[in-house]
N, C-alpha and C positions, 0 to 999 in steps of 0.2 A: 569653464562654465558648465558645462554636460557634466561634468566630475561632481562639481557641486551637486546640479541637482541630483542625479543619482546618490549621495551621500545623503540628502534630502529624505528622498523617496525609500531609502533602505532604513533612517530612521523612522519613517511615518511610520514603515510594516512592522518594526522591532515596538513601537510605541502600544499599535495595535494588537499586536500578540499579547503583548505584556497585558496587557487590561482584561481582552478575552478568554486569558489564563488566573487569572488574578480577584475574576466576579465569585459572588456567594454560590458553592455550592448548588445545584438543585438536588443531585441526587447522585450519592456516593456511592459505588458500584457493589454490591454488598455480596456475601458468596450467593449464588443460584443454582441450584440441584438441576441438572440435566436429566429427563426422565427416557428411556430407554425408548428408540423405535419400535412402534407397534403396526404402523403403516402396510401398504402396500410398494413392495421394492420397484421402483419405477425410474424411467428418465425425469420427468416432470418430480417427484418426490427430491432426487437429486439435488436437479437444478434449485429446487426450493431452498435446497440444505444447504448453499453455498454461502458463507459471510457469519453476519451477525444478527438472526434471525428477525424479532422483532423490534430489534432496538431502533431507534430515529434515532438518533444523533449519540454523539460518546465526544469527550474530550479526556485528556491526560497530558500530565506531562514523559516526558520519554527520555532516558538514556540510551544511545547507541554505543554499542563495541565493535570496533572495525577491525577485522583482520582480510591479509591478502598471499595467498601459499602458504597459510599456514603461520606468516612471520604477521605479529603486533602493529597495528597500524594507529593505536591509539582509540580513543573515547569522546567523545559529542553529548551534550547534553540538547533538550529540543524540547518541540511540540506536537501532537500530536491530534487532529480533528477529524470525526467521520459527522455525515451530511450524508441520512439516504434519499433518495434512492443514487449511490455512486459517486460519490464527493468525499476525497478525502485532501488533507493537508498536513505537509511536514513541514517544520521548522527545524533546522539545526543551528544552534548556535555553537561558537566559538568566545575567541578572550574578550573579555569588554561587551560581551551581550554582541557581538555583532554577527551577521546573518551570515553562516558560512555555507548552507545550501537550504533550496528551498525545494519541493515536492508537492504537487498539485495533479491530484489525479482526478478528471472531470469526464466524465461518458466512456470516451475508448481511448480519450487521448493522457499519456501521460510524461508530465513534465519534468524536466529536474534543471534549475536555474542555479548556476554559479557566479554569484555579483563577483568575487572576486577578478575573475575574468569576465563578467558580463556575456557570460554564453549561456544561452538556455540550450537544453539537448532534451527531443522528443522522439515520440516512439506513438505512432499508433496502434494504442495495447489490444490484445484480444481480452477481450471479456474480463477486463479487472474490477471485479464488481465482489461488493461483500452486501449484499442486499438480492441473494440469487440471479437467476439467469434468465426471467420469465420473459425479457423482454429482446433475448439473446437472439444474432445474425446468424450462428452459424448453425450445423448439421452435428447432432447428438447420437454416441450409443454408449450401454455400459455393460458393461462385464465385471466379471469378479475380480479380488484382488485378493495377495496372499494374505491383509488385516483386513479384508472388508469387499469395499468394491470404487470402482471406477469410472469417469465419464470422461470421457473421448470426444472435445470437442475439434470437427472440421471446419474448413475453411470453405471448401467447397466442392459439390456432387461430382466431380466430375471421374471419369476411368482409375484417377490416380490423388486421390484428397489429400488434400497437406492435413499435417495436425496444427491446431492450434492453442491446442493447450489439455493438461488431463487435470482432473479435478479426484483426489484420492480422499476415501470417506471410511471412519471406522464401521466394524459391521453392529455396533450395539445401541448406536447413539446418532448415528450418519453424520457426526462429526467431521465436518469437513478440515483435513489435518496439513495435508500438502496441494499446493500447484504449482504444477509444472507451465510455466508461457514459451512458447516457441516460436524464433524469426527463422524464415528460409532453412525453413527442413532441421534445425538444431536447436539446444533449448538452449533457451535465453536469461531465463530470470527462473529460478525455484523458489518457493515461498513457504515453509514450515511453521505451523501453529501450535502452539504448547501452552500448559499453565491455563487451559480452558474455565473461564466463570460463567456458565452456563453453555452460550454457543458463542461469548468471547474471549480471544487467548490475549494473555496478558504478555504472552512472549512473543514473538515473531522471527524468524530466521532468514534474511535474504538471502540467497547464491548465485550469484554474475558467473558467465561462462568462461571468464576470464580470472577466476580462482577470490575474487572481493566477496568478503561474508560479511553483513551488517547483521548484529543481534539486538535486535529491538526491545527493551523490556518497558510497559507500559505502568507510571506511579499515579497514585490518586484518580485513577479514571471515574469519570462522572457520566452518569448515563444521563438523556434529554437534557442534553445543557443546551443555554439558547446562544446557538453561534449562526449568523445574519449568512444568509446565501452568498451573499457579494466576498465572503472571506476566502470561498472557495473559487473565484474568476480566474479563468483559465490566463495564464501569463501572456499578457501582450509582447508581441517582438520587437517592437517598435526599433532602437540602434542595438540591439545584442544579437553577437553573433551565433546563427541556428546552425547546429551539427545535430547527427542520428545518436537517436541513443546508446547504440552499441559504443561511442567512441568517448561516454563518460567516464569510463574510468581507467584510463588506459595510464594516466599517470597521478591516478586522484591518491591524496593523504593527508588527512586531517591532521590540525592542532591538536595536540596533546593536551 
């Protein structure tokens, strides 16, 4: 009976997706000239730079390409939804439309749910926000870098501050290109941005510290589309079993 409804509930989300991917257009992501920093080089300028500057919302649809050491781990087709300020959602599908991961990144927390196994795995993120950092917990400096410059965010004031992540920005555009997130002193997730249409990259690069690279490429993105707050609800645990995020992908491989 539980199986059913879960079988239920994974096609209600698949039905949903489909129609929210599927509405008229509002607005077809069109090329956007990026005009050169003229500013004052600052921490608060920084943190402004981080994400998708003044876009509200963006939908596309998304192919993923997974690989892992290097060796072919196959290809995912999906979905892909931002909700500022800090909302974002991933769909991946598999054969027959069905929901082979799901991704939900809501404030600090972020999620990655495998119906297959019924395991959701979380990760209280630092600062994954693509709508800057203005409203950021932690402790900021920046420095130069060898393309540009850098922000250093901590964790906390104390004799010995852990890092929690760096935020690397070109020097002509303050392009925000990479971040680095770090659990327990080591980096955890790197995030590489490419293929920039104005201050959005249509490419994305994941890297897990355990060698998994997902390359995102974003198709038909639609700026201000109207997608309902509720799309992006943070996943209920209700019967699925919760592991740490670090232990997603330890034997993950997608359908081909």
């Amino acid at each position: 009976m539980a199986h059913a409804g879960r079988n239920r509930a994974l096609f209600a989300v698949l039905v949903l997706s489909l129609a929210l991917f599927s509405c008229t257009k509002k607005e077809a992501l069109r090329h956007i000239e990026t005009e050169p920093y003229q500013g004052p080089l600052t921490v608060e300028a920084l943190k402004q730079s981080v994400g998708f500057g003044d876009v509200r919302s963006l939908k596309a649809l998304a192919e993923v390409s997974i690989t892992k050491q290097g060796e072919d781990k196959g290809s995912l087709n999906g979905t892909f939804a931002y909700r500022a300020p800090g909302k974002i959602r991933i769909d991946l599908f598999g054969p027959f439309g069905l929901t082979m991961t799901k991704i939900v990144v809501s404030e600090n927390l972020l999620q990655f749910f495998v119906p297959s196994k019924n395991t959701l795995y979380e990760w209280d993120s630092p600062e994954f926000s693509f709508t800057g950092l203005t409203n950021s917990r932690f402790r900021y400096e920046m420095g130069p870098d060898s393309d540009g410059y850098v922000l250093i965010a901590y964790m906390s004031d104390g004799p010995e501050p852990s890092v929690a992540a760096r935020y690397f920005f070109d020097g002509t555009y303050l392009l925000n290109r990479t971040i680095c997130f770090y659990k327990d002193g080591s980096e955890a997730i790197k995030a590489e941005f490419n293929d920039f249409n104005g201050r959005v990259p249509e490419r994305t690069r994941l890297t897990f510290s355990n060698g998994l690279v997902l390359d995102i490429a974003l198709q038909e993105p639609q700026l201000d589309a109207d997608i309902p707050a509720e799309y992006f609800r943070v996943i209920e645990h209700a019967d699925k079993r919760i592991e740490p995020f670090e232990e997603i992908f330890r034997d993950f491989t997608p359908a081909r």
